[in-house]
C-alpha positions in Angstrom: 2.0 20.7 -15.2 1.4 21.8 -11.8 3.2 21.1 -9.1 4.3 22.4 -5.8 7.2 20.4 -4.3 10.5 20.1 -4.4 11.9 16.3 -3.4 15.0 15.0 -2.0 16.7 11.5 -2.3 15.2 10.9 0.4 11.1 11.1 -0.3 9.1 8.8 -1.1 6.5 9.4 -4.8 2.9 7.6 -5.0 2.0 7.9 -8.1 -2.1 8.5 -8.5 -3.8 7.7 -11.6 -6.7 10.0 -10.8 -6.9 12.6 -8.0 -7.7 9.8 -5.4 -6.3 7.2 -6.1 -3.4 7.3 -4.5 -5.3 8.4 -0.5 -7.7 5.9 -0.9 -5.2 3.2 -1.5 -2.1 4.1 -0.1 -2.3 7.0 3.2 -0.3 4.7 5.2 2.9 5.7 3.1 1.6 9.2 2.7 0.7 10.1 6.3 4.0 8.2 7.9 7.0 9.7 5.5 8.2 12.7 3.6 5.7 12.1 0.2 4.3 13.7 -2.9 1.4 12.6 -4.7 2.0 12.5 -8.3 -1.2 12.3 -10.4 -0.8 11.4 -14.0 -4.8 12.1 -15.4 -5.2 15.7 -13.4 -6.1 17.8 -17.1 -8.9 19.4 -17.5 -11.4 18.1 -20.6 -10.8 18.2 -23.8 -12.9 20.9 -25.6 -14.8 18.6 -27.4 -15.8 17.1 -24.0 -19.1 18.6 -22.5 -20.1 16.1 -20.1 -18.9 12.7 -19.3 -21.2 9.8 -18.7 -19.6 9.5 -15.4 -19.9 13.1 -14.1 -23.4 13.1 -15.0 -24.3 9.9 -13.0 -22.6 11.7 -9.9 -24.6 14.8 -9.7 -22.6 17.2 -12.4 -24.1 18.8 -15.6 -20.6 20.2 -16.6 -17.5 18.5 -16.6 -15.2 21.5 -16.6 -17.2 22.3 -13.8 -16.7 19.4 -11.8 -12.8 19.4 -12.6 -12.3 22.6 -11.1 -14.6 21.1 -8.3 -12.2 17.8 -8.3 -9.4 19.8 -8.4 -10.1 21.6 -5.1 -11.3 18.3 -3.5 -7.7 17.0 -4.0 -5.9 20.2 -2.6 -7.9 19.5 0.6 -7.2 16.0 0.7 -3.7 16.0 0.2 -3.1 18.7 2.6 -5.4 16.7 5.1 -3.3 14.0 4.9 0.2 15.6 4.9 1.5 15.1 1.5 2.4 17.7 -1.1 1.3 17.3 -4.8 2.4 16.9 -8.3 -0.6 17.0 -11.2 0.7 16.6 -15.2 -2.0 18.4 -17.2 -2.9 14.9 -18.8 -6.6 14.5 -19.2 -8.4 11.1 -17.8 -9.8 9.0 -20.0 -13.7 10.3 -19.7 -11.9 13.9 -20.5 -9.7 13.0 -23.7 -12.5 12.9 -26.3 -11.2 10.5 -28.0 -7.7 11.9 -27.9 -4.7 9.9 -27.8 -2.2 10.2 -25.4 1.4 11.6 -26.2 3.5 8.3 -24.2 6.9 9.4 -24.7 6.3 12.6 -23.8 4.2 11.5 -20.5 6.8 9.0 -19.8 9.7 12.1 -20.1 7.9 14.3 -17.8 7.0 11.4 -15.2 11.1 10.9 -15.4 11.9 14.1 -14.7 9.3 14.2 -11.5 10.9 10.9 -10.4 14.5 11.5 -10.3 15.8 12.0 -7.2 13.3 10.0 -5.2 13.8 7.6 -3.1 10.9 5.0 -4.0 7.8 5.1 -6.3 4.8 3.7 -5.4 2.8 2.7 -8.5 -1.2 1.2 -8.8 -0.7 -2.3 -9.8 -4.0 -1.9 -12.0 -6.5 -4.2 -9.9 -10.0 -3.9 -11.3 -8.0 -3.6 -14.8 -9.3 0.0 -15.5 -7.8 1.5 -18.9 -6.3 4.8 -16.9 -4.6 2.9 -13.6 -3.0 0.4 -16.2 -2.1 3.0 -18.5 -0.5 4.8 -15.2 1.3 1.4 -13.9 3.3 0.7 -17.2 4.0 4.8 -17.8 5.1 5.4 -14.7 7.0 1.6 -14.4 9.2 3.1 -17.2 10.0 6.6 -15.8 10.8 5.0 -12.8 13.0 2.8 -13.9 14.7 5.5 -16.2 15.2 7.8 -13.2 16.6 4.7 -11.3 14.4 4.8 -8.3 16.2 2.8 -6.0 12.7 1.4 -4.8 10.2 0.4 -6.9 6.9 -1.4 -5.5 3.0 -1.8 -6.3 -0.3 -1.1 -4.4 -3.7 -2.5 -3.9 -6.0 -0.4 -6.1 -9.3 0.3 -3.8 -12.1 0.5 -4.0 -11.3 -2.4 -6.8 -9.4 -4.3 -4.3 -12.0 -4.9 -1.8 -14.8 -5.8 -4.9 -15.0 -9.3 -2.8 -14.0 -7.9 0.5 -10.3 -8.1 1.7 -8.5 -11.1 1.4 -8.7 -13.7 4.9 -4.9 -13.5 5.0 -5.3 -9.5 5.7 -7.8 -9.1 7.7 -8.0 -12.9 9.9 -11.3 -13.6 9.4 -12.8 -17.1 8.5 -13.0 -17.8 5.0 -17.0 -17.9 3.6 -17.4 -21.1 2.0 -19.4 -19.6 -1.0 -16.9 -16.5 -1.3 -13.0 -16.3 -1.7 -11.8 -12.5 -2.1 -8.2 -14.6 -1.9 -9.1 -16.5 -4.8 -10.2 -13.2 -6.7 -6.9 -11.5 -5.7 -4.9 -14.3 -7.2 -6.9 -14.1 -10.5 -6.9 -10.6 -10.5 -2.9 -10.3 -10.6 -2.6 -12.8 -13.2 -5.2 -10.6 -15.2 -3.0 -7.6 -14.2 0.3 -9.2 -15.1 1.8 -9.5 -11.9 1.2 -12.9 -10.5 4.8 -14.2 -11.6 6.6 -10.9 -10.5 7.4 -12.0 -7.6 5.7 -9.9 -5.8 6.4 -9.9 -1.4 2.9 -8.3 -0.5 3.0 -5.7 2.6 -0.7 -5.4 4.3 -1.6 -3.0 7.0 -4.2 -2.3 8.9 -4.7 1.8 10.9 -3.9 2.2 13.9 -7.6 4.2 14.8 -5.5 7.8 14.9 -4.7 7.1 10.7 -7.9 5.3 10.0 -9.8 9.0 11.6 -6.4 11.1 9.3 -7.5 8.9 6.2 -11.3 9.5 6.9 -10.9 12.5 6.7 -8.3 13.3 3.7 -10.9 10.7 2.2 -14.1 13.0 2.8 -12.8 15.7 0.9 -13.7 13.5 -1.9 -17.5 14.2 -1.8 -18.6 14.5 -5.3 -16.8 10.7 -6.1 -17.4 8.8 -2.9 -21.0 7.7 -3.6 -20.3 6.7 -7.1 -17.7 4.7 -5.9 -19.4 3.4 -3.0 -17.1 4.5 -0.3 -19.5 6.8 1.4 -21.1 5.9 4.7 -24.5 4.8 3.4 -23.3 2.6 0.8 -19.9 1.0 2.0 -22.8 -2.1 2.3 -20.5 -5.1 3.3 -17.4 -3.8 2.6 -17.6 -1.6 5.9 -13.5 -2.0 6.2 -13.1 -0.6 3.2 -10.5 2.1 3.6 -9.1 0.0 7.6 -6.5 -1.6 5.3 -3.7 -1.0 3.1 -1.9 -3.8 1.0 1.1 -3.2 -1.3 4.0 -5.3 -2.8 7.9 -5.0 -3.3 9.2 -6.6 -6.6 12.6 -7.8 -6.8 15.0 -5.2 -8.9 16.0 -8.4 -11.0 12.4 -8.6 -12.1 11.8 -5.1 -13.5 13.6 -5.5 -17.1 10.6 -7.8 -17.4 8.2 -6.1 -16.5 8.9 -3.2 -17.8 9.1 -5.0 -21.8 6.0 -6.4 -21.0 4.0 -3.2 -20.4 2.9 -0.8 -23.3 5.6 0.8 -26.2 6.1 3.9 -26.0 8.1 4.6 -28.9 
């Protein structure tokens, strides 16, 4: 594990599937309170793993290289931004070789990083992408086992904005022959989370955190394009990283969710 914080009651943990994750989908909270970024899959490859399908297809010919590379992208960004950091050595999905992943023990170590905070931030898995569901239910559980007083999802981008933002969010009329609201809707019953009664949260930055974010988001370089968040391929989706959306959940709904998630026994 690496880390390099030390957290009071009072600070507030996103928890980041992958070294992005949680700056591209949730700055607002990192750049406007006392936060740490705690990234589950930040392990290097396994041994077997040479190079991933997805390393290759963004410019890399080794993927140990382009961890270390990934790495020292997300010590810029976070520091950009304002945050401090917490990585557990677990390796993404790409990286495990066909590994499986030790949940207890994940779940133990995500406790222990957890306890004391004030509210946890978790992906709510939009897009339904095997790692940032795997990191919702793991880090649901540690959370509630620390007893976070606070417990809440966001908006994974860039799946989030796959249709554009929802009308609600960002005002505009609704195209007749597209509805990202509709897709949102789906999405969370997909996810799990439509009848969690969830009280969504949307923001939009103010023009000084949109620049912050830009730039914490830059730092980023060798995923942006493959993810099409870079300036010459943001296509329609130009407002992209303008807005923020997350969700409170009602304690009283928790127990649920947290039986319905994966066992980790």
């Amino acid at each position: 594990m690496q880390t390099n914080d030390s957290r009071s009651r009072s600070s507030i943990v996103v928890v980041s599937p992958h070294l992005d994750d949680a700056i591209l989908s949730a700055s607002h909270l990192l750049m406007n309170a006392d936060c740490t970024v705690l990234t589950i899959f930040a392990g290097p490859p396994a041994n077997s793993v040479s190079v991933t399908p997805w390393d290759l297809i963004t410019g890399s010919v080794s993927s140990a290289q382009r961890y270390q590379e990934r790495i020292t992208e997300d010590e810029r960004a976070v520091a950009v931004i304002g945050a401090k950091a917490c990585r557990l050595h677990q390796p993404e999905l790409g990286y495990r070789g066909g590994e499986p992943i030790d949940l207890a023990d994940c779940v133990s170590a995500l406790t222990t990083e957890l306890e004391g905070a004030a509210a946890a931030w978790i992906p709510a898995g939009l897009g339904q992408h095997p790692d940032h569901l795997l990191a919702r239910d793991l880090a649901l559980n540690a959370a509630c086992g620390a007893g976070v007083p606070t417990i809440g999802f966001y908006a994974d981008v860039p799946y989030v904005v796959e249709y554009g933002w929802p009308t609600w969010i960002t005002k505009c009329p609704p195209d007749p022959y597209l509805s990202p609201d509709t897709w949102l809707s789906l999405e969370l019953a997909h996810v799990g989370l439509n009848n969690a009664g969830l009280t969504p949260f949307a923001v939009k930055l103010k023009p000084e955190e949109r620049i912050l974010k830009a730039r914490a988001v830059s730092e980023y370089r060798t995923q942006l394009a493959g993810l099409h968040l870079d300036d010459h391929r943001r296509g329609v989706i130009g407002d992209a990283l303008d807005y923020e959306l997350r969700w409170t959940v009602p304690s009283s709904q928790l127990p649920s969710l947290v039986h319905a998630s994966v066992s980790f026994g």
